[in-house]
C-alpha positions in Angstrom: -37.4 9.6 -54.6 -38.1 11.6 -57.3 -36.7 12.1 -60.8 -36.8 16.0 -61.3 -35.9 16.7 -57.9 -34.3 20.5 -57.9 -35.6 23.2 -58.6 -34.2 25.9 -60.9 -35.2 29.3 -62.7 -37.8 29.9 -65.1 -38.4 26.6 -66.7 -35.0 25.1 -67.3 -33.8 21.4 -67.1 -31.4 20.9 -63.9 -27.6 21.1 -64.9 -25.4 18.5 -63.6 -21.9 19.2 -64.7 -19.6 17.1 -66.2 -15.7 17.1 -66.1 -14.7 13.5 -67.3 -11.5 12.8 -69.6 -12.9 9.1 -70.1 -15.2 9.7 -73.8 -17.1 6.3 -72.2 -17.8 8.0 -69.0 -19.0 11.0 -70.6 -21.6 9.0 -72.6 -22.9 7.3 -69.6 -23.2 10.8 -67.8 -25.2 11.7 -70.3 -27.9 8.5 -70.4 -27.8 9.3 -66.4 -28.9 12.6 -66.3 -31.6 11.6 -69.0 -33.2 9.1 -66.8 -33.2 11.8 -64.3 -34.6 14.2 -67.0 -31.2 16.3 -66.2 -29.5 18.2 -68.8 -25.5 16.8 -68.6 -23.2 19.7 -69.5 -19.8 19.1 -70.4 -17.0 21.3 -68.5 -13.7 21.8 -68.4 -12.1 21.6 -64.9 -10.6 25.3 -64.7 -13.0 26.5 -67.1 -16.0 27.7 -64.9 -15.9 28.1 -61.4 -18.8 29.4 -60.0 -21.9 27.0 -61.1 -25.1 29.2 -62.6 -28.5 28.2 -60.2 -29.1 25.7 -63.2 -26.5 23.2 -62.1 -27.7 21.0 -59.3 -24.7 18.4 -59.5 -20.7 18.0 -60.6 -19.4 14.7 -61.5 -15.7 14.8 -62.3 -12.5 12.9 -62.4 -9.5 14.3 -61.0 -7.6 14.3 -64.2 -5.2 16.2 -64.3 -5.4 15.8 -60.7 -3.8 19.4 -59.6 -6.0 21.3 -62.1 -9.3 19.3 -61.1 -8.3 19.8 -57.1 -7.7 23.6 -57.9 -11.2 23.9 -59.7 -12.8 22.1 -57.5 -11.5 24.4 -53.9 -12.9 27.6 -56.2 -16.3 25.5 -56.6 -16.7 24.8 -53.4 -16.2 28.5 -51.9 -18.4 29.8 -54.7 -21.1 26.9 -54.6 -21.1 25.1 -50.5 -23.6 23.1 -50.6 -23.9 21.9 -54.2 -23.4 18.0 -54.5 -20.4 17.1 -55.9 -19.4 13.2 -56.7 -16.2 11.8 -58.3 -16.1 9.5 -61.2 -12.7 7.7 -61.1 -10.8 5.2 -63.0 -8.7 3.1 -60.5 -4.4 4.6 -61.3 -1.7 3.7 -59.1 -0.7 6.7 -57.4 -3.9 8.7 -57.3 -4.4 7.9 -53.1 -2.9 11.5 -52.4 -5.6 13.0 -55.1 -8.2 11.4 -53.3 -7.7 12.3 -50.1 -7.1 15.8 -50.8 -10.4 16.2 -53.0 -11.8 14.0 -49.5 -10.9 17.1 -47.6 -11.9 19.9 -49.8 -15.4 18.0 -49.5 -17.3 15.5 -51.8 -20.5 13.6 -51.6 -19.8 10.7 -53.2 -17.1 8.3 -54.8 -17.5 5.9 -57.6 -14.5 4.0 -59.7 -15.4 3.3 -62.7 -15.5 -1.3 -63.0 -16.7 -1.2 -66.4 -19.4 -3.9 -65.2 -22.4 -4.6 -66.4 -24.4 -2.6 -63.6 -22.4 0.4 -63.8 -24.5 2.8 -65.1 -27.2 1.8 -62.2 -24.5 2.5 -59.7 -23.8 5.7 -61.3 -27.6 6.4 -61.2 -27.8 5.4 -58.1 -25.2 7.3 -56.4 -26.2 10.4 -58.2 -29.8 9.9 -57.1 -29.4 9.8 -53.8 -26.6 13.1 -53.4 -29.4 15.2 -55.5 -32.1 13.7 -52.5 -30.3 14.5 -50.3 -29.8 18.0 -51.2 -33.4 18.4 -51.7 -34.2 17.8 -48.2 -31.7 19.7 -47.1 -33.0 23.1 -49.7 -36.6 22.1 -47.8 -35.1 22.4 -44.5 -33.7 25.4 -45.1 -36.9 27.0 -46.3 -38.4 25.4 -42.7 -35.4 26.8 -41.2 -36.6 30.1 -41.9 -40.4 30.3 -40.5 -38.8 27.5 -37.5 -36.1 27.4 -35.3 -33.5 24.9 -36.2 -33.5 23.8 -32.1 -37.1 23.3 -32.5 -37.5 19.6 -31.3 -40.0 19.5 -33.8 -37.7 20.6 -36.4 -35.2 18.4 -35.7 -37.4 15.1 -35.8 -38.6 16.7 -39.6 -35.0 16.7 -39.8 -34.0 12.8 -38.6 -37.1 11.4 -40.8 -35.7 13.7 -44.2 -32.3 12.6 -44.0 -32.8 8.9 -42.8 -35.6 8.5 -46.0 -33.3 10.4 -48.5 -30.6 8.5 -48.1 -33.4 5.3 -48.9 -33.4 4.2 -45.1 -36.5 2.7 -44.1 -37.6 4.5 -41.4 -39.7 2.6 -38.8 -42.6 5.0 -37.6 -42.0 4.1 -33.7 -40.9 7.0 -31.1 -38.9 4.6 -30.5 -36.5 4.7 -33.0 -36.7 8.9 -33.0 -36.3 9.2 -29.3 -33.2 7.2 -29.3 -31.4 9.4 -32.5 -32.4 12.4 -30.6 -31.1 11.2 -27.0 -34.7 11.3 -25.5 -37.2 8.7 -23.9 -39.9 8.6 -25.9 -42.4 9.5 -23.6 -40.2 12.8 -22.6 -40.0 13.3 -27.0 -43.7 12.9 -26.9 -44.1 15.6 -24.0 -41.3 18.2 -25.1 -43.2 18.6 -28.8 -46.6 18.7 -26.6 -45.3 21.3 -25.2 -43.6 22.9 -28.1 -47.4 22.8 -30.1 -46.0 20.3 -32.7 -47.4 17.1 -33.8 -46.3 13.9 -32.5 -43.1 12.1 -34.1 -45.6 9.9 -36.0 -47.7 12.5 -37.4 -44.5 14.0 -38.2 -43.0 11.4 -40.2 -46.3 11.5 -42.1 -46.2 15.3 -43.1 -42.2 14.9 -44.2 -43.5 12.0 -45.8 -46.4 13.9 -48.0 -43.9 16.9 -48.5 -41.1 15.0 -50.2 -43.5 13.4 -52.2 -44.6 16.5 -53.0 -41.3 18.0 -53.7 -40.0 15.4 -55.4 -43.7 15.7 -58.1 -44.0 11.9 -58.3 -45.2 8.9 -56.5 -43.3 5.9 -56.0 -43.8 2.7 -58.0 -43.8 0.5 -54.6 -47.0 -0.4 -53.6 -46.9 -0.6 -50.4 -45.1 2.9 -49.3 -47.8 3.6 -51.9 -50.1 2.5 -49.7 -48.6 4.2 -46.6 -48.4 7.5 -48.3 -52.5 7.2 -49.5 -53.1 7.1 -45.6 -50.9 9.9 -44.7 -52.9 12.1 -46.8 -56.1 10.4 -46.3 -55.3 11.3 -42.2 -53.8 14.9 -42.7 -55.2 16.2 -45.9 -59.0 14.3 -45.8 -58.3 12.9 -49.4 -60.1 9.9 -49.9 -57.4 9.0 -52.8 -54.0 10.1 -54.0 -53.7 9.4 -57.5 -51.2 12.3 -58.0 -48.3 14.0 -56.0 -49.8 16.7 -53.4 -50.2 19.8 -53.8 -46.9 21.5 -52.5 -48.8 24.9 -51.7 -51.9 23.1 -50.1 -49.4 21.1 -48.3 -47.6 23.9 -46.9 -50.9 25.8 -45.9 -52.6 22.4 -44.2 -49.2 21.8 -42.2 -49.0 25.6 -41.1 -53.1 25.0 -40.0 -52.1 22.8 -38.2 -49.0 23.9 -36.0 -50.9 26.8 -35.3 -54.3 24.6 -34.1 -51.7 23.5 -32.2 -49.9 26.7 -30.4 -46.4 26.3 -32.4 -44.6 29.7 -32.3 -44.3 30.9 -36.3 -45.9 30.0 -39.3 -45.0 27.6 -42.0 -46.5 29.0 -44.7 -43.3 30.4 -46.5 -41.5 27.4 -46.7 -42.0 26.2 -49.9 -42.2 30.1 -51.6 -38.5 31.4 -51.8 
């Protein structure tokens, strides 16, 4: 995926949090969030409850462990579905401050090894939470012009999670029809009927929209390659030197679910 991959107000750097006692920690926050041309903003766990549209992320430790668990139950009523990961340095005794942060819901745990690869695994970790609350922003926005029990929607739906997450997804109806409980030939018939596209066609469009979403083109060369076909077969572009479009996109996908008969419109989903 991308580097800038949330969008906020006005034309603002992304906010992720940051609520580490560890000084070294802190410092490799920041270098993170660089590379992901974030803005790292030191907090106070306790100080700040309710995250501005700016912040995209909270990394945190759980020291102290009753006043971070605390701050972290008011975050999570005032900000759901905000992406929060711990940072922790291995204490004996903090398995009951774990589990409890666990429950109160996290995306992510990392202790800190003090390796050499550390601040990849930070990067890492971080980069795929703020993926995979991009696709889940765009499939809200879907939500809204599709229903959710769409079949269509919800093969959108396997192919944005499975690829945020960095899963290779294999472009068979195979391998759709199975997550989705269906033989492929029934998948193929039920969107027929629905007026979508077929799961392969549809792994192409969610492919062209995160790249779109997320404004940049991966380095690999061959899902390169793959995505330069997508849009050579959906859009008509000979070449794809630069991320699509995101309003074009949205416009050519709604064309085409209504060529097709699908109830609703796409055409909002990328305005709110």
């Amino acid at each position: 995926m991308s580097q800038s991959l949330v969008s906020v107000p006005g034309n603002s750097l992304p906010e992720i949090w940051v609520a580490l006692d560890d000084p070294a920690a802190r410092l490799r926050l920041d270098q993170v969030a660089a590379a992901l041309l974030h803005v790292a903003h030191a907090v106070a766990p306790g100080s700040v409850s309710s995250p501005p549209p700016t912040c995209v992320a909270i990394v945190c430790d759980l020291q102290p462990a009753d006043a971070s668990l605390t701050w972290l139950e008011e975050v999570r009523r005032n900000r759901q579905g905000i992406p929060i990961v711990l940072y922790l340095a291995v204490r004996t005794g903090a398995d009951s401050a774990l589990t409890r942060a666990v429950a109160i819901g996290v995306d992510g745990v990392i202790f800190q090894r003090g390796k050499a690869d550390e601040r990849d695994r930070v990067r890492g970790v971080l980069q795929r939470v703020l993926d995979q609350q991009m696709v889940a922003n765009f499939l809200d926005r879907l939500a809204a012009t599709v229903p959710r029990s769409a079949i269509g929607f919800r093969v959108l739906k396997h192919f944005g999670i499975k690829m945020a997450v960095g899963l290779d997804v294999a472009d068979h109806v195979e391998t759709v029809a199975a997550a989705l409980g269906a033989h492929p030939r029934s998948l193929q018939r039920m969107l027929r009927a629905d007026g979508w596209p077929g799961p392969k066609e549809l792994l192409d469009w969610m492919t062209l929209f995160l790249v779109a979403l997320a404004n940049t083109l991966p380095a690999d060369k061959a899902i390169r390659r793959r995505i330069q076909r997508s849009a050579r077969r959906l859009l008509g572009l000979a070449g794809l030197e630069e991320p699509p479009d995101t309003g074009r996109l949205t416009e050519a996908f709604a064309e085409r679910l209504r060529r097709l008969g699908c109830e609703g419109s796409a055409a909002s989903v990328t305005s709110r």
